[in-house]
N, C-alpha and C positions, 0 to 999 in steps of 0.2 A: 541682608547679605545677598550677592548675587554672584553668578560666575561668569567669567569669561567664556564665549564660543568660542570651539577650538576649531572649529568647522569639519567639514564632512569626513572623519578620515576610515578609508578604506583598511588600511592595514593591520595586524594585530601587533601588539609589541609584549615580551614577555611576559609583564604584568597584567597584560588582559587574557592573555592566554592559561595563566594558572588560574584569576579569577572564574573563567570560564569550564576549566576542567574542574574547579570542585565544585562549579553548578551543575557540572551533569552528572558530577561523582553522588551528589545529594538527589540530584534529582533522581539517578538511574534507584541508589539506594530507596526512594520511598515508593517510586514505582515496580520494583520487586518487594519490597512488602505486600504492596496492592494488587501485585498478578498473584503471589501465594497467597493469598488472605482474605483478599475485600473481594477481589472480582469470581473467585469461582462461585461462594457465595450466590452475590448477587445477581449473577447469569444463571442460578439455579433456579433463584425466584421468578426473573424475568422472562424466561426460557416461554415459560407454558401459556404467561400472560400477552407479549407483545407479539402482532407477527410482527415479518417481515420488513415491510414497507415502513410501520411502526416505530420497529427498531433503526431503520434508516433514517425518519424523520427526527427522532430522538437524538441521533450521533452527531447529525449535521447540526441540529438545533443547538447544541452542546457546543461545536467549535465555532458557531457563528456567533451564538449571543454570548456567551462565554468567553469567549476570545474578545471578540468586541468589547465586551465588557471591562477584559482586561487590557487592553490595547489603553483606552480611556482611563481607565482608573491607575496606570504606572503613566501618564501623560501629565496627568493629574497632580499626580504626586511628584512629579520631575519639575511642574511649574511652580509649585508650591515651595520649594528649595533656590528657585532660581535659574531654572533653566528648562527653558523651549526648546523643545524636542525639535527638529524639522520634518514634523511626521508626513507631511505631502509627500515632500522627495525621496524619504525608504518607501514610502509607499507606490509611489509611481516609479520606484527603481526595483522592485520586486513583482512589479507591475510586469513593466517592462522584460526581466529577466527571463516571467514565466512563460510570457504572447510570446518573444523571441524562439523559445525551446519548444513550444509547440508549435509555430510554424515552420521551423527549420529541421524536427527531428524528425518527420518521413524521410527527407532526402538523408538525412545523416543514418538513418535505420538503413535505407535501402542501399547504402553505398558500402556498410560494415556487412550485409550479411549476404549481400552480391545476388541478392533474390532472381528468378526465372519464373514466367512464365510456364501452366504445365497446363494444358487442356484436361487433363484425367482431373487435375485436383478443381480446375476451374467449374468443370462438370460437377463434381460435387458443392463447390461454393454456390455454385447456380440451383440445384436442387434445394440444399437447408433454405437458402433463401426464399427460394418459390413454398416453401413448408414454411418460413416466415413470414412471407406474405412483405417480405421487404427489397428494396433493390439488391443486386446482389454487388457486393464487394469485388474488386481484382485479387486473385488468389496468385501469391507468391509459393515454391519452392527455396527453402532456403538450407543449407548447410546447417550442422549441429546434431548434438543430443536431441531426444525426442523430446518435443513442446512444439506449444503453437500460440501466437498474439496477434490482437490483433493492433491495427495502427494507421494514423493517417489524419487530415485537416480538411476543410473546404476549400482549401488552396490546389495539395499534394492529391487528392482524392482519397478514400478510403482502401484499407488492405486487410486482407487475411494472409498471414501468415506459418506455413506449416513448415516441419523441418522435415528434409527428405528421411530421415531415421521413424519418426512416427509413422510419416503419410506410407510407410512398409511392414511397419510392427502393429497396426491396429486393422481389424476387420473395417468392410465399409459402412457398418450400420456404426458404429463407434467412431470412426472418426468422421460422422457425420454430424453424431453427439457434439465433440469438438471445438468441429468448426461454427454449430449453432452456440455452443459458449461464447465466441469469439465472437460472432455476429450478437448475441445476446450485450459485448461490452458496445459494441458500436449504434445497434437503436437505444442504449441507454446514455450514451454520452460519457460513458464513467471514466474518461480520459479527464476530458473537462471540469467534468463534477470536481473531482479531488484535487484537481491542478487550483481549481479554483478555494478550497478548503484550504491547500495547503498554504494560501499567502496569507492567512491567520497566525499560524507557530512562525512563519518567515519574517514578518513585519515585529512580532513579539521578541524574536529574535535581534534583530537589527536595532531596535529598541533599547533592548539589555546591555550588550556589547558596545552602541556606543557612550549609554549613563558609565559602567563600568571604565570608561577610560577617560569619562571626564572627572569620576570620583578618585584612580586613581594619579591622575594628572595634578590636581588640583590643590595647592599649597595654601599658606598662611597661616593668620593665628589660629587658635586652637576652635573659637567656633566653626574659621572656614573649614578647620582640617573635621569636626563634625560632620558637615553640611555634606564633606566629601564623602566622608565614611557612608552617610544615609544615601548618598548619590550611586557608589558601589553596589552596597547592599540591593536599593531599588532593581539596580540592575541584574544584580543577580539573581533576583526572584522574578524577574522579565525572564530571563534564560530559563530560567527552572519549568516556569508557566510557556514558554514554548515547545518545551520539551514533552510536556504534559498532553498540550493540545496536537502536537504530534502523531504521540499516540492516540487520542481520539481520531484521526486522521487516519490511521492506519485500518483505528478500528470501522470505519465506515468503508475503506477500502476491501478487507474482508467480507463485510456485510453484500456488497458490488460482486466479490465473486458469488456465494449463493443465490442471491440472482441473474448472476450469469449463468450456473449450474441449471439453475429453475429454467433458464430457455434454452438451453444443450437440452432438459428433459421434453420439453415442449414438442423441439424441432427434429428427435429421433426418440427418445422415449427412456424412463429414468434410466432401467435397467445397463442400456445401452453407454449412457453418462454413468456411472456407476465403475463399469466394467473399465472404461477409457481411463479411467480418475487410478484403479487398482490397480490396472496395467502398468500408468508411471511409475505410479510407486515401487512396485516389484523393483521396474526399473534403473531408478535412482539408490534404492535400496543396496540393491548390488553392485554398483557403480558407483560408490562411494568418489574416488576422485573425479567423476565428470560431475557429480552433484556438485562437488566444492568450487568445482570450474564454473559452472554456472552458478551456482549462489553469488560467485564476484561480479558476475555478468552487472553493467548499468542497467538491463532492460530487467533485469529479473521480477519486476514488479507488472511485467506487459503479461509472464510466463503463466499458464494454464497453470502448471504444476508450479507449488511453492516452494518446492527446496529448504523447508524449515523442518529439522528432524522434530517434530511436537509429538510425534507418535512410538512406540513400541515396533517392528518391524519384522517379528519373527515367520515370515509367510511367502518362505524360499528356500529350497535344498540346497545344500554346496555344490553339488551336482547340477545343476541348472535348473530341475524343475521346481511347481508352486508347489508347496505343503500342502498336503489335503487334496490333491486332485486338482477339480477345476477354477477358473477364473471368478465364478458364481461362490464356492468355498475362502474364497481370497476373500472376496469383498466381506463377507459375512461375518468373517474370522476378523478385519479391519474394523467394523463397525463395531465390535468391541473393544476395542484399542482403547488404553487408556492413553489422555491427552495432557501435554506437560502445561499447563498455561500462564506457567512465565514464559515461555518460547512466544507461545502464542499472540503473548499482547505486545510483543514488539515484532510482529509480522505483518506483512499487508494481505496472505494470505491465509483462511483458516485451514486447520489440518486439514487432511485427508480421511478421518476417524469422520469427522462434525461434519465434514461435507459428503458422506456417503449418507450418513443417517438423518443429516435435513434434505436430501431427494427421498426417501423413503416418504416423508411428508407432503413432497408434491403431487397430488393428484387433484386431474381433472382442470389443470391449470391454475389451483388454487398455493397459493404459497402462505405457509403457518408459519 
């Protein structure tokens, strides 16, 4: 039995659009199982055992050969049915998609948020840096809520990013912290890293979606209309398995901020990242419709602050000030926060609770 190629098609048509919505309905459904259940769990165990670094190689190791794995083995299973995938072309079309979006998206960042030049904030990007001991970045002023990201290619050059609203509401030892987070994403590369991770679940994806429309396309007698059904199906355990590797994906993008945190502590000192971290939150806390504004934000995954309510938030008067006094009692008070981690593992950011109390762990430049 063999099928017809129906060749390359871009489009969705009804029937691959519902087949696709109850792969993500299944999928979303087993991965809330697995954020209430398997993963607090298992992040209990793995907590005290892995560090850092550890845990990074673990997550990547996971979407790389994992994926791979699976990329292979639904290839596998599609030619065993009768049809050759044309995995070159998704793959060098997703290729293609992702080099496009990172050489093009400084100028598209810098042209949406109308960035300036400020010598005061430059000054400061010059200082962390010279504390990093690395070149220093072009520091933009940009309009918005308080955040800051960082951004940029070997093309565009490299940016730091502040919003005029923080670079006012944070002392200078704090937002020095900050901006060494932000120079922290850029000696890491973690633009790259994940862009590069993320054409794992993409290619997986592209995969699914098109078995799915050649199984529901695909007529005849009753073996063909079999062949079809398994062709479906394949596909949509391709979807599902993107979906999955996703979230690994996400989960090493978390992992990327605490090491970014760990060099905000580096390059002004934890306390200081601590302070900047509880300051947002306050922030956003109270400001309930600029968070929801920015969580639609496209960039919100560049943003220092995660805009994922994962935490408890009681640590602000209706009257404007912090509960308990000072900014040092915030933090404190936060660090026992308990953390929701279904939110969490479809975030690219971890809480604000996990990342106050993994700097408590950095010292002396060691990260646990």
């Amino acid at each position: 039995m063999a099928f017809m190629w129906p060749g390359f098609m871009w489009f969705y048509d009804p029937f691959t659009m519902a087949a696709l919505m109850l792969a993500y309905v299944a999928g979303y459904a087993v991965l809330l199982f697995f954020a209430a259940k398997v993963a607090p769990r298992a992040a209990a165990r793995l907590s005290g055992r892995l560090s850092l670094y550890a845990a990074m190689l673990l997550t990547a190791g996971l979407v790389l050969v994992g994926g791979g794995l699976a990329v292979v083995g639904v290839y596998y299973a599609a030619v065993s049915a009768g049809v050759r995938l044309p995995l070159a072309a998704m793959a060098g079309f997703v290729v293609f998609a992702n080099l496009l979006t990172y050489l093009v998206s400084p100028w598209v960042i810098r042209l949406t948020y109308r960035g300036v030049e400020d010598p005061g904030l430059q000054r400061l990007v010059d200082e962390a840096a010279a504390r990093a001991g690395m070149r220093p970045p072009r520091a933009l002023l940009v309009e918005g809520p308080p955040n800051a990201f960082a951004f940029g290619n070997f093309l565009a050059g490299r940016y730091v990013a502040v919003t005029r609203s923080l670079y006012e509401m944070l002392p200078e030892d704090e937002l020095l912290a900050v901006i060494g987070h932000e120079l922290g994403h850029h000696r890491h590369r973690d633009v790259v890293l994940i862009m590069l991770l993320g054409l794992v679940p993409s290619i997986l994806y592209y995969m699914g979606v098109t078995l799915i429309r050649v199984g529901l396309w695909s007529g005849g007698d009753r073996e063909e209309r079999g062949g079809a059904l398994y062709l479906a199906a394949l596909g949509f355990v391709s979807v599902m398995l993107s979906f999955i590797m996703q979230v690994a994906v996400l989960a090493f993008s978390r992992l990327r901020e605490y090491y970014a945190d760990a060099h905000g502590a580096f390059v002004a000192g934890r306390r200081q990242m601590q302070r900047a971290l509880a300051r947002l939150h306050i922030y956003y806390s109270r400001s309930p419709r600029v968070a929801e504004a920015a969580r639609g934000s496209s960039l919100r995954a560049l943003f220092i602050y995660a805009l994922v309510e994962a935490a408890a938030a009681p640590f602000y008067s209706p009257g404007g000030g912090w509960a308990g006094g000072g900014i040092d009692e915030v933090v404190e008070s936060l660090k026992r926060a308990e953390v929701d981690p279904v939110q969490e593992v479809f975030s690219d950011h971890p809480p604000i609770p996990k990342r106050l109390r993994f700097l408590d762990s950095v010292e002396a430049g060691r990260l646990h």
